[in-house]
C-alpha positions in Angstrom: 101.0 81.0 103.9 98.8 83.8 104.9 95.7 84.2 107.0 93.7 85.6 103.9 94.0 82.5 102.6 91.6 80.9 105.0 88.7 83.5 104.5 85.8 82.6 102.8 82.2 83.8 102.2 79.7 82.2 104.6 76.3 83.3 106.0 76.6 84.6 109.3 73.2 84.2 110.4 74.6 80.3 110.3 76.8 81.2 113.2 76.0 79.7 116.9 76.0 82.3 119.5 75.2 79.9 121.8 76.0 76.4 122.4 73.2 73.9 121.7 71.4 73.1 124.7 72.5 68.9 123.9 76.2 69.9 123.2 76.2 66.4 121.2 73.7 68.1 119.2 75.2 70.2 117.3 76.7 70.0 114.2 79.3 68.2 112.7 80.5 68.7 109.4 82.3 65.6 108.1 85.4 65.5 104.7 86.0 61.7 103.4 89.6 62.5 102.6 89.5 59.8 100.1 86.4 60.8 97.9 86.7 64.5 99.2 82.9 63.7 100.1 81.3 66.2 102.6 78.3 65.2 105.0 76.3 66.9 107.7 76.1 65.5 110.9 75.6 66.2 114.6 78.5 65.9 117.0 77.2 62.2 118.4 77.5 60.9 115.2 80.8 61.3 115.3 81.0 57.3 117.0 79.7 56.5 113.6 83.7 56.9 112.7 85.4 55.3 115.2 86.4 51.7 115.4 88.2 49.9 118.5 91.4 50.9 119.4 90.9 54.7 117.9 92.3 57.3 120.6 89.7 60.5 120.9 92.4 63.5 122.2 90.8 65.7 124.6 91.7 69.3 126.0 91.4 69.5 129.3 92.3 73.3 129.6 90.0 74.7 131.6 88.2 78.3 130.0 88.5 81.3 132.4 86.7 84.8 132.5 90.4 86.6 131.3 88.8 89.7 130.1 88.9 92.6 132.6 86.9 95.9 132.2 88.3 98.7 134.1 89.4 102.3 134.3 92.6 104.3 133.7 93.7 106.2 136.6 93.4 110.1 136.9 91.4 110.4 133.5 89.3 107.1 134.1 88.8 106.5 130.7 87.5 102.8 130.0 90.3 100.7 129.4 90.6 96.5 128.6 92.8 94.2 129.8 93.3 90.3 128.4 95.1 88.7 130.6 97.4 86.0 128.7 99.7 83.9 131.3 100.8 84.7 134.2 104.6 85.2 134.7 104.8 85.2 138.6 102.9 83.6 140.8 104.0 85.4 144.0 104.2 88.9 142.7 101.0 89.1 140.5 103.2 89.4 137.5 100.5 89.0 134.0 101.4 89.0 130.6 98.6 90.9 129.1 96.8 92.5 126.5 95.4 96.3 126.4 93.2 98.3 124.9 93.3 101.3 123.6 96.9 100.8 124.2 98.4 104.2 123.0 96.2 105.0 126.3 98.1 102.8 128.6 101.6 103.1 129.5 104.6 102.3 131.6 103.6 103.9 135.5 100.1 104.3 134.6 97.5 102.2 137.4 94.2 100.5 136.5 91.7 100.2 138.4 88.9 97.1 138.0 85.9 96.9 139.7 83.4 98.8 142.6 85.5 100.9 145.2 89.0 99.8 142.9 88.3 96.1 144.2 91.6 95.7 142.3 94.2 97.8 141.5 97.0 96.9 138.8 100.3 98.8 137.6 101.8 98.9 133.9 105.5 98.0 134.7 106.9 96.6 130.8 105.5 97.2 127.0 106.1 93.6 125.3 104.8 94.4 122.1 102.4 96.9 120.4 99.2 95.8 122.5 101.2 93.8 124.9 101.6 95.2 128.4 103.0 93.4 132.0 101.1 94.2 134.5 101.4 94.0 138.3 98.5 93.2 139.9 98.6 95.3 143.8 96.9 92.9 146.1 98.2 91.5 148.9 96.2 88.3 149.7 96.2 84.9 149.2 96.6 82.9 145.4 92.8 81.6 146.1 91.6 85.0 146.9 93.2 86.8 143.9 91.6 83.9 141.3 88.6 84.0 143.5 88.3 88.5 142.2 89.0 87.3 139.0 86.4 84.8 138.6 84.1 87.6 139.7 85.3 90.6 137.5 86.4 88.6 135.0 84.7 88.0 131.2 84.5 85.0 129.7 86.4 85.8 126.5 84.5 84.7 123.2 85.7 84.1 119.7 85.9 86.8 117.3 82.8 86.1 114.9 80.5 85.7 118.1 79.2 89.5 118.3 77.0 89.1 121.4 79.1 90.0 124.9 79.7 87.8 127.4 76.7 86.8 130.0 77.1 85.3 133.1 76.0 82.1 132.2 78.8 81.5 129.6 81.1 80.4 132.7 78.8 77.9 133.5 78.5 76.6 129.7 81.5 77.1 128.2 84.2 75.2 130.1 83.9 72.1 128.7 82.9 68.6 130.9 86.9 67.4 130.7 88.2 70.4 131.9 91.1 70.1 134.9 93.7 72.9 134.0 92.8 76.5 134.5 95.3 78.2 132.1 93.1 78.6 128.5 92.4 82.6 127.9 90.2 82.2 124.9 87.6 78.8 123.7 87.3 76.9 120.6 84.5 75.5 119.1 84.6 72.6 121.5 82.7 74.3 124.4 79.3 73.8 121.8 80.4 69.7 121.2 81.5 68.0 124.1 78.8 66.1 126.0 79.7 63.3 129.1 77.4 61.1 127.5 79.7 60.5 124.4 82.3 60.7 126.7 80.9 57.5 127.9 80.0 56.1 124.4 83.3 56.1 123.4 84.5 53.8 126.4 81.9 51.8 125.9 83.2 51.3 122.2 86.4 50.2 123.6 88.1 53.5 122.2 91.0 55.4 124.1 90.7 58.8 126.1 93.6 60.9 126.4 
């Protein structure tokens, strides 16, 4: 199976660029596997299908700002980091993404933020765009996440063309979220409302 197999034609000017200000309100397209029938909804209406006893599955991963702006050291040319997982806690060891990455190599520092706020090294290529990265700070877990969240960007999907503002932190984690480990959002940050969290209790279906 390829990827080209999912493309398609579709108007673009259909696209949300933001979430709905009701995130139950926006749509919800729904497939009748047994007639292959198709319907337009919104996202509430999707209690309409459940029936006691039905589990709703949630993802509790928690959206964070993973995309880091910077510069390359010596030239300062603009550089971009993704940063994937991280590998070591203690060390400030990152499993990351680059680009231009024929820019960045092993030895070369980055530098993120006013006055170098924070200061990383490339120590390993993993693959073609992949770097590991040392981040140089010496202070506490809570304070390195607490830079982050304030250089970070909140990473968008592809087809959403706009950057990142600063109110996307606020709207995109979705209301379930517990976990912060999720680089990059799906759809579900324009659904998920408490209120049908609720609704769905109150039907006497499960949460998980």
């Amino acid at each position: 199976m390829k990827l080209s197999q999912f493309k398609f034609p579709f108007n673009e000017n259909l696209l949300a660029n933001h979430p709905a200000a009701n995130r139950d309100e926006s749509r919800l397209l729904v497939l009748h596997r047994d007639s292959g029938k198709i319907e337009h909804k919104i996202f509430k209406d999707i209690l309409g299908y459940f029936d006691d006893g039905d589990v709703m599955i949630m993802n509790n991963t928690k959206v964070f700002p993973a995309r880091l702006y910077g510069n390359k050291e010596k030239t300062g040319a603009k550089i971009e980091v993704f940063l994937l997982r991280e590998l070591n806690n203690e060390s400030k060891l990152w499993d990351v993404l680059v680009d231009p990455a024929r820019k960045i190599r092993i030895g070369n520092k980055l530098y993120f933020g006013d006055d170098d706020m924070l200061v990383a090294e490339v120590i390993d290529n993993t693959t073609s765009r992949g770097r590991t990265l040392r981040f140089l700070f010496d202070g506490t877990s809570a304070d390195f996440r607490e830079i982050i969240e304030k250089l970070g960007n909140t990473p968008l999907p592809k087809y959403i063309k706009r950057k990142s503002e600063p109110a996307d932190k606020r709207k995109i984690p979705n209301c379930v979220c517990k976990t912060r480990r999720c680089g990059g959002c799906s759809n579900c940050w324009l659904a998920l409302q408490q209120a049908t969290n609720e609704k769905v209790r109150d039907k006497r279906c499960g949460l998980c």
